[in-house]
N, C-alpha and C positions, 0 to 999 in steps of 0.2 A: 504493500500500500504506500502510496505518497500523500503527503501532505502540505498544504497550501497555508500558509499562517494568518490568521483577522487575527483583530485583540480581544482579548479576555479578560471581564472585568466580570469582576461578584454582583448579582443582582439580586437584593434581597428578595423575597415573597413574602414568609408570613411565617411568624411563630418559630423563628431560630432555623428559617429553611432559605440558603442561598442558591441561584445555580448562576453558571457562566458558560460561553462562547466557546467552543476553542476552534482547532483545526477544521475547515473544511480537509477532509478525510477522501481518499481517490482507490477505490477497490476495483475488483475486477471488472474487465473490460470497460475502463474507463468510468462508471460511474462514478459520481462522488457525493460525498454528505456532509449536510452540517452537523455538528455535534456538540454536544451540553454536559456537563457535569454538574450535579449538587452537592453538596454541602448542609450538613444537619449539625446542630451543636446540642449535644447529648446533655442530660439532666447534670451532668460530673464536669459541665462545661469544657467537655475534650470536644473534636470533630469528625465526625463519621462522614466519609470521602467515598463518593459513590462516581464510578466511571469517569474517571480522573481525566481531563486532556492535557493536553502539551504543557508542559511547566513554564513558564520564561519566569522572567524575576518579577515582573509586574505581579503577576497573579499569587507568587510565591509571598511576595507580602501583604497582600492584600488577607490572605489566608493565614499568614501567621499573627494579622492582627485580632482573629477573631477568636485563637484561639492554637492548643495545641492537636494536631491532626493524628489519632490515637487509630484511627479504624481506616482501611481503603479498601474499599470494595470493588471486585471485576464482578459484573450481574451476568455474566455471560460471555462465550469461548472469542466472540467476535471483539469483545473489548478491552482490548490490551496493551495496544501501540506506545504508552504513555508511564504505563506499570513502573518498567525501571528506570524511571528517575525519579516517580515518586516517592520508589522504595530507598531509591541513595539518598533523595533530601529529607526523607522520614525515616530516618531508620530505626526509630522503637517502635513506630505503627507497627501495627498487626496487619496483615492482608489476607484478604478474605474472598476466595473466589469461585466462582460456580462448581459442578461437580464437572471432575477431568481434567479441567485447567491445568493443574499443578503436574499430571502426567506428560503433557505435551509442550508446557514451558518450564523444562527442570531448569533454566539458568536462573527463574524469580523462586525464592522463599517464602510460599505461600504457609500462612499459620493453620486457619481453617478451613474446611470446605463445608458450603454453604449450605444449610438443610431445610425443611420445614419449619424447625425450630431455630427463634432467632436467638441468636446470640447472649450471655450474658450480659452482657454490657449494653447491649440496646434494648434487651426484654420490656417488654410496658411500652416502649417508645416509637418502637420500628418492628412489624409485624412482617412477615415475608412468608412468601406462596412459592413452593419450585415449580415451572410448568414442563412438566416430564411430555417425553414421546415424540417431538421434533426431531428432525434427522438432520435440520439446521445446525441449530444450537439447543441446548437448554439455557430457561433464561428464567433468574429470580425474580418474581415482580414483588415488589416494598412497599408499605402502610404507612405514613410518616403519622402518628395518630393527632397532634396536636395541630396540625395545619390541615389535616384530610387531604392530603396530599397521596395518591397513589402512581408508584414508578417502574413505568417500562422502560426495557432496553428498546428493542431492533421489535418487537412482537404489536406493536403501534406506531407507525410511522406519517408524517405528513408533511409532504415538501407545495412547492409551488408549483405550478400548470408549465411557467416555463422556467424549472429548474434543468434542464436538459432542451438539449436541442437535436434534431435530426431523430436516427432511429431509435438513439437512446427516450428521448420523449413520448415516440408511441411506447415501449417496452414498458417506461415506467405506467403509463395509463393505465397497461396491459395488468400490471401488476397490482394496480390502489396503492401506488407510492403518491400518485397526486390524485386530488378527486373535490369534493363538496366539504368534505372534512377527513379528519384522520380516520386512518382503518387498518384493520392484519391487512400488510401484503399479501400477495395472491401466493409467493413461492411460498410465505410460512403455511399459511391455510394447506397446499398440497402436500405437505411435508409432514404433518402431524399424522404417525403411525401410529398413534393410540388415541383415539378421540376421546374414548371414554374417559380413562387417567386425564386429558386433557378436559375433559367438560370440568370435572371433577375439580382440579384446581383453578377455572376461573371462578366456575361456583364459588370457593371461597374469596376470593378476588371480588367480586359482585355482591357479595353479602356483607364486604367495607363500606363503612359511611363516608362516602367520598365526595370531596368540595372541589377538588383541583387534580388534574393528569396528568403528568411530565411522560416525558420522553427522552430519546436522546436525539431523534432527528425529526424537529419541526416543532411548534410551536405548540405552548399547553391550552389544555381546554379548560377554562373556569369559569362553565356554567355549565349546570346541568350534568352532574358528571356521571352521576348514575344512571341517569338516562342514556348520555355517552355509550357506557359502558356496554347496555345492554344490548344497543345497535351494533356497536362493534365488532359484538362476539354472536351473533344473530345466527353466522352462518355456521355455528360451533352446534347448536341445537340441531 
């Protein structure tokens, strides 16, 4: 993958929940995405580091002002690009990454790997769903409970109509990468080898009180979120 640099500045939301900008991001055959990282500031006033992007200095203090960065989260096998240098500028955080990560990137020092159950240090705080049976990825979606915030990786995406140009633009249409609002791409939709396990954990996902939807590529939805939610996953039924 290559990467293209914007700046990256913390943008607060609500209730001790930041996120920011980073890389446009350039994957296979040339697509590319924008991408987002959050930031939570846990009840122990450390920082729980979710899908980290590009470090530069800018953002390195902006994050140290808020706080000591104790937790970094990979929610899934697709996002990693950024991992070791978070790990070198943090090096007492714990890292915490989906299941099999830690198999296919033995160079990072991965602490724990990620389960139904969250964490002790986020228990009460940050609630999290594995969505098993993707041949994609598997990808943890997150509860942030005191902002109603719930966070997808790559499993909700929503770019703009002319984020792409030429064939890449029908592909993306093709896919519900752009459309009226965010949706599962169409590859994750065919890729789901176990529906059922799969219904299973949005179920709990949809039975969150949810105010706000993050993402990592495209913009949040904050209105209506459960509503959102329920169209989203529509074709999961």
């Amino acid at each position: 993958m290559d990467t293209q640099p914007v700046s990256s500045t913390l943008q607060w939301m609500s209730d001790g929940l930041w996120t920011a900008s980073g890389d446009v991001v350039t994957a296979v055959a040339g697509f590319h995405y924008p991408t987002r990282m959050i930031v939570i500031r846990l009840d122990d006033d450390r920082l729980w580091v979710w899908s980290p992007v590009a470090l530069t200095e800018a953002l390195k203090r902006e994050v140290d002002a808020l706080g000591l960065v104790a937790h970094i989260v990979a929610p899934n096998s697709l996002h990693h690009l950024s991992l070791p240098d978070w790990q070198s500028a943090f090096p007492t955080a714990r890292l915490h990454g989906a299941p099999g990560m830690a198999a296919v990137l033995p160079d990072l020092q991965f602490d724990t790997e990620l389960t139904d159950v969250a964490d002790p240090a986020w228990a009460g705080q940050i609630d999290q769903v594995v969505v098993r049976g993707n041949a994609i990825t598997t990808e943890i979606v997150f509860f942030h409970r005191a902002s109603g915030t719930v966070i997808f990786t790559d499993l909700i995406q929503h770019l703009p109509d002319d984020w792409y140009s030429g064939w890449r633009r029908w592909v993306a249409r093709w896919d519900r990468m752009t459309g009226p609002e965010p949706a599962v791409p169409r590859k994750f939709r065919l890729a789901f080898r176990d529906r059922k396990q799969a219904r299973a954990a949005i179920g709990r996902i949809r039975a969150w009180p949810a105010r706000t939807v993050l993402f990592a590529h495209g913009e949040p939805v904050v209105e209506e979120a459960q509503a959102f939610l329920t169209r989203a996953f529509a074709w999961l039924r």
